[in-house]
Backbone as ProteinMPNN parsed JSONL, in Angstrom:
{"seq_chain_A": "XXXXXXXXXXXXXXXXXXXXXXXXXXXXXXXXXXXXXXXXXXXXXXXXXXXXXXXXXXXXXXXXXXXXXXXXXXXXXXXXXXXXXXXXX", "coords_chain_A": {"N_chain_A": [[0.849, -1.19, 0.0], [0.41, 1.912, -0.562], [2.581, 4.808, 1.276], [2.992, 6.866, 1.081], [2.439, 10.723, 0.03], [2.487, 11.374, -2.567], [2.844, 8.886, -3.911], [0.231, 7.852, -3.683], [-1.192, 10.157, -4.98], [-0.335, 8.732, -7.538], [-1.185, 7.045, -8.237], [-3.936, 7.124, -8.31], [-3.49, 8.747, -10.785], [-2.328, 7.008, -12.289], [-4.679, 4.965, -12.553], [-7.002, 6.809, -13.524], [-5.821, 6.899, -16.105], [-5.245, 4.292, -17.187], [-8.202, 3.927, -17.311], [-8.508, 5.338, -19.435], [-7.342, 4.543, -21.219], [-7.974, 1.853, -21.95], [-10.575, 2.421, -22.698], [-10.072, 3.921, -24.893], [-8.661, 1.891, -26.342], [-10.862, 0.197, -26.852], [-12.418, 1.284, -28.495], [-10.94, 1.212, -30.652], [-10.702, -1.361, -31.16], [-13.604, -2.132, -31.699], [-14.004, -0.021, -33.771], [-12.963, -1.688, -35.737], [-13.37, -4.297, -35.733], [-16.179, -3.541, -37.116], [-15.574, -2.925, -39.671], [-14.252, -5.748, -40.141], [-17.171, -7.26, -40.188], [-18.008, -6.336, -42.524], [-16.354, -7.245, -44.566], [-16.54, -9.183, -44.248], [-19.055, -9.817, -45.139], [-19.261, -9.531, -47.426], [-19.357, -6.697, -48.458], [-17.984, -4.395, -50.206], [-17.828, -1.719, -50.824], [-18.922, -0.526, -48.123], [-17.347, -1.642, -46.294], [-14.865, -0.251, -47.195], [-15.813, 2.269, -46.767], [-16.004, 1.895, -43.922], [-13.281, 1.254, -43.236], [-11.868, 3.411, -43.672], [-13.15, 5.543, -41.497], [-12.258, 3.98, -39.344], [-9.524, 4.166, -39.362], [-8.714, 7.19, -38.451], [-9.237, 7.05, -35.887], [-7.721, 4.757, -35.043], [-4.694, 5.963, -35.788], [-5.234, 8.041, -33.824], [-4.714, 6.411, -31.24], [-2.153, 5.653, -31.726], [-1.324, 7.846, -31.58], [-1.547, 8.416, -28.559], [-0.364, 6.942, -27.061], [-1.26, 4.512, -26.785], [-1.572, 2.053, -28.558], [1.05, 0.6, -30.674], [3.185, 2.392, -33.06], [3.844, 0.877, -35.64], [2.313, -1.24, -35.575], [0.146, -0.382, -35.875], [-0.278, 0.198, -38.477], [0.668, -2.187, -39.582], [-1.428, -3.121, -39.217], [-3.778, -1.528, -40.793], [-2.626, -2.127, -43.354], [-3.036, -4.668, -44.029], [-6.215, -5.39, -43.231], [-6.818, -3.385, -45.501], [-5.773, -4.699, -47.571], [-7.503, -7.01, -47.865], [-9.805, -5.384, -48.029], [-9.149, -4.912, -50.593], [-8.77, -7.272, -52.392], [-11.32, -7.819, -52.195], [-12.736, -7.155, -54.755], [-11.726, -8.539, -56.697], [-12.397, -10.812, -55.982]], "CA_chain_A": [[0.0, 0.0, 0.0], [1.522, 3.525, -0.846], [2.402, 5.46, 2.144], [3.286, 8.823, 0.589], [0.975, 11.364, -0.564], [2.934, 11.311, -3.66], [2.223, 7.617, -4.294], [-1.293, 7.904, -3.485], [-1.439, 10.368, -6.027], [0.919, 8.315, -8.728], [-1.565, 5.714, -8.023], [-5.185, 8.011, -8.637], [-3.476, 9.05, -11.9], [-2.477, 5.389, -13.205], [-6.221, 4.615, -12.729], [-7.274, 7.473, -14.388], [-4.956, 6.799, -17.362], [-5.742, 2.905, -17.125], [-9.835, 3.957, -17.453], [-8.969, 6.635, -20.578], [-6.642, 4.169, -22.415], [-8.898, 1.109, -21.845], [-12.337, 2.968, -23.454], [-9.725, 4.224, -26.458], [-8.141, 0.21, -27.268], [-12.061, -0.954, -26.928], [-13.011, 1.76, -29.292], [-10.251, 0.518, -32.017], [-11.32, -3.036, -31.233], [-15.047, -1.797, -32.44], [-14.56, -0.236, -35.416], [-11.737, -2.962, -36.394], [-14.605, -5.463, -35.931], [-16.923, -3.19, -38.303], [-14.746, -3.221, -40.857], [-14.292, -7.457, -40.774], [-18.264, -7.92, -40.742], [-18.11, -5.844, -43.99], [-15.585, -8.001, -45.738], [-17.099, -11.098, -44.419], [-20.483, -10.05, -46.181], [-18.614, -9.129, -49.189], [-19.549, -5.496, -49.515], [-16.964, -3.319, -50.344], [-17.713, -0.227, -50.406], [-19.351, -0.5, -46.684], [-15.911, -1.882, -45.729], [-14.003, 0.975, -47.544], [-16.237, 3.707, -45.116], [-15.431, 1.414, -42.179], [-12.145, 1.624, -42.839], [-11.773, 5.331, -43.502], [-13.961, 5.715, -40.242], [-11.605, 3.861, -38.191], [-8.08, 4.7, -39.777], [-8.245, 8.169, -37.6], [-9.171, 6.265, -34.571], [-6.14, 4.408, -34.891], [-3.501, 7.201, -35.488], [-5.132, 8.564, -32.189], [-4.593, 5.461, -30.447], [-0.988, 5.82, -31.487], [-0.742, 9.325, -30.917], [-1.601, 8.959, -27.403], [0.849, 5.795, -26.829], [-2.2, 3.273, -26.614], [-0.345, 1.489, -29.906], [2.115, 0.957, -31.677], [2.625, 2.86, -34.543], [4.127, -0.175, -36.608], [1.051, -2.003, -35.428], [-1.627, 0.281, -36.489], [0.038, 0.228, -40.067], [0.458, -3.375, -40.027], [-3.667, -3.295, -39.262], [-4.371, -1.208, -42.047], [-1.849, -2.517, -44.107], [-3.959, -6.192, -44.026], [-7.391, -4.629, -43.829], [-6.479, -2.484, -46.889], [-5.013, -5.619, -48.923], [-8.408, -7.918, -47.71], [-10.576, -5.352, -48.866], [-8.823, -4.513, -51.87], [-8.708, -8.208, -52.898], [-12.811, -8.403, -52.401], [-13.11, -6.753, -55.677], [-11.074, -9.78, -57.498], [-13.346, -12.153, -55.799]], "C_chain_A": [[0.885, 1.241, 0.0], [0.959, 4.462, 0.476], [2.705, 7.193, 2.231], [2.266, 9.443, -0.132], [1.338, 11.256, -1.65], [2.545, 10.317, -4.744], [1.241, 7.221, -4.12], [-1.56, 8.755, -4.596], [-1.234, 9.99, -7.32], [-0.768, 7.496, -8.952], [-2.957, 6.053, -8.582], [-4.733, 8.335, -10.068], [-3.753, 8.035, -12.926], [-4.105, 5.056, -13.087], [-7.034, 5.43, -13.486], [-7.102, 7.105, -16.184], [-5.754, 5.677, -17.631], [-7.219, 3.184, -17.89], [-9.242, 4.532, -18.722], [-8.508, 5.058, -21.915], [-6.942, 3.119, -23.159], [-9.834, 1.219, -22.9], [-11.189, 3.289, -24.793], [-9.092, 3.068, -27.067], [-9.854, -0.36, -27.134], [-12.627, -0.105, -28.157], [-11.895, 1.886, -30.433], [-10.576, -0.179, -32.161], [-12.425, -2.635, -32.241], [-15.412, -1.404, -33.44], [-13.476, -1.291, -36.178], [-12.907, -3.994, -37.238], [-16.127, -4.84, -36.809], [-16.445, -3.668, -39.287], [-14.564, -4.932, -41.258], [-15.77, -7.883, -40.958], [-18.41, -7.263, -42.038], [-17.632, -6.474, -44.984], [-16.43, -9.202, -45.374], [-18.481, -10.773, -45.008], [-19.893, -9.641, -47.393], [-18.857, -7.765, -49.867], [-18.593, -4.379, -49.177], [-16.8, -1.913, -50.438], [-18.266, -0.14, -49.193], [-17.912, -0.742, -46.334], [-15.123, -0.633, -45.873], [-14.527, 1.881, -45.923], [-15.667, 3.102, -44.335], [-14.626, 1.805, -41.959], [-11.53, 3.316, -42.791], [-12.366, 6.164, -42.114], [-12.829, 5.618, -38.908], [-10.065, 4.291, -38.273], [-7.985, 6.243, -38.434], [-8.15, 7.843, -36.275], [-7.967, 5.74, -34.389], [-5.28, 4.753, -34.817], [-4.046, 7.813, -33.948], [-4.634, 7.509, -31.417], [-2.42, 5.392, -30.422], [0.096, 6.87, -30.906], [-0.607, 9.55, -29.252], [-1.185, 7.433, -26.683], [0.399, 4.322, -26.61], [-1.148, 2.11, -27.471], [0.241, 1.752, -29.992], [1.944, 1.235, -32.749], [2.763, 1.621, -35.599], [3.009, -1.414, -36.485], [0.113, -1.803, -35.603], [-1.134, -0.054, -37.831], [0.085, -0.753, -40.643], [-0.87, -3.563, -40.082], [-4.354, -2.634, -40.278], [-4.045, -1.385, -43.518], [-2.971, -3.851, -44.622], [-5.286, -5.523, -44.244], [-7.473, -4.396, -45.199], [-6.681, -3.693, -48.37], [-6.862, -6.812, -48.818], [-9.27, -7.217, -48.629], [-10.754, -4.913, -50.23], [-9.303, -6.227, -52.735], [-10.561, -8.84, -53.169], [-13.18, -7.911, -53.721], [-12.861, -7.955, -56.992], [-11.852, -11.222, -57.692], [-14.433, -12.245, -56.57]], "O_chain_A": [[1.962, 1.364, 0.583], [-0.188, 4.792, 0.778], [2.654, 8.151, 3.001], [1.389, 8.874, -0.783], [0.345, 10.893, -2.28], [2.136, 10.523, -5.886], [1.107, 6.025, -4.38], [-2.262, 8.175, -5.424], [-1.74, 10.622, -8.248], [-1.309, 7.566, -10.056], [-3.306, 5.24, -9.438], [-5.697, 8.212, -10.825], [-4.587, 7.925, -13.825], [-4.531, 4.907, -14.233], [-7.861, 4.846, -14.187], [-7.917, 7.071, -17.106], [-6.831, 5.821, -18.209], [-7.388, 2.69, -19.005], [-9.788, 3.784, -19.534], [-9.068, 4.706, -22.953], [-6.644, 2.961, -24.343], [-9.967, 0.409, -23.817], [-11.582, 2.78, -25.842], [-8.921, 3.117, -28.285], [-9.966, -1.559, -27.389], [-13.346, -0.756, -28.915], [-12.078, 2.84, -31.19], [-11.021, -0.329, -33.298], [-12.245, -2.763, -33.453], [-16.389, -1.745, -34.107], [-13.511, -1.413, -37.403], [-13.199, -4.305, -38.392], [-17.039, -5.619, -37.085], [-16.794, -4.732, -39.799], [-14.701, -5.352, -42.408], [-15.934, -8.792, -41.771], [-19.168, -7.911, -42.759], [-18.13, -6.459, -46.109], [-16.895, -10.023, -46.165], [-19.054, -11.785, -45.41], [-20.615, -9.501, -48.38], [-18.738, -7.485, -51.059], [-18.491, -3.688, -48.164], [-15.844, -1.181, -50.178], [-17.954, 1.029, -48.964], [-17.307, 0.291, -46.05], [-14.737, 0.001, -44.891], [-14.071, 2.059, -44.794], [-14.667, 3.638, -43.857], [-14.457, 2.555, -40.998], [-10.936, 4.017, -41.97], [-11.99, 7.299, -41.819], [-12.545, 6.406, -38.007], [-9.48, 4.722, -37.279], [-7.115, 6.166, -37.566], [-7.228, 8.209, -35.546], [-7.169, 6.243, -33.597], [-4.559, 4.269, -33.944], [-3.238, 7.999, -33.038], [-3.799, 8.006, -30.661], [-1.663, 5.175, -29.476], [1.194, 6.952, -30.355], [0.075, 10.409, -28.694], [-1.862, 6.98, -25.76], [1.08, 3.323, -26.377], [-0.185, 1.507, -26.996], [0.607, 2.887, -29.685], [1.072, 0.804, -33.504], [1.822, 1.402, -36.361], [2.954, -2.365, -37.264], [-0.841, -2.58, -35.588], [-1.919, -0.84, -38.363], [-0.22, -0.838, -41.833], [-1.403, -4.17, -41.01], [-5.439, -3.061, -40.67], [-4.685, -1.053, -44.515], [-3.62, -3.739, -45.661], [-5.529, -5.087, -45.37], [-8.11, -5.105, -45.978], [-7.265, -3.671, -49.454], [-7.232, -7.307, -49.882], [-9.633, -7.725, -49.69], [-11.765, -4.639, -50.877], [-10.152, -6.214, -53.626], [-10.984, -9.751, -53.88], [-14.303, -8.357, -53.957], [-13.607, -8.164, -57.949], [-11.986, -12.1, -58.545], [-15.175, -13.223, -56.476]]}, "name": "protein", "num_of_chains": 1, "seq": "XXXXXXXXXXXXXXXXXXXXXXXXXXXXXXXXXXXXXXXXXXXXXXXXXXXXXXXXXXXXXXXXXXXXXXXXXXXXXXXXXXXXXXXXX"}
């Protein structure tokens, strides 16, 4: 248990943080998972919006240290190439 006021406050922040950073990786998760029921019904231009929807979500998520950047890019990198390739299908 933290016996300094210091670490009582360290401790009120991390929970703070914890709650913000939480609600902003569940709200990448959410539109992520838009974007795959779009490809899995096969319509592509719904997918496209998705992804254009969530792409800014994601740079925030990196901007504010949630992600990694080389891990959002790999996620839109794949996305990108899935729902490029639904047009072929």
């Amino acid at each position: 248990m933290a016996n300094t006021a210091s670490a009582r406050k360290r401790i009120r922040q991390n929970e703070r943080r914890n709650a913000r950073n939480t609600a902003r990786l569940s709200r990448v998760r959410t539109f992520v998972k838009k974007i795959e029921a779009a490809i899995a019904t096969g319509k592509k231009e719904d997918a496209v919006v998705a992804l254009r929807e969530a792409q800014p979500e994601m740079q925030r998520a990196v901007g504010k240290g949630v992600l990694h950047a080389n891990t959002v890019a790999r996620r839109i990198s794949r996305l990108s190439a899935r729902i490029k390739s639904l047009a072929a299908a």
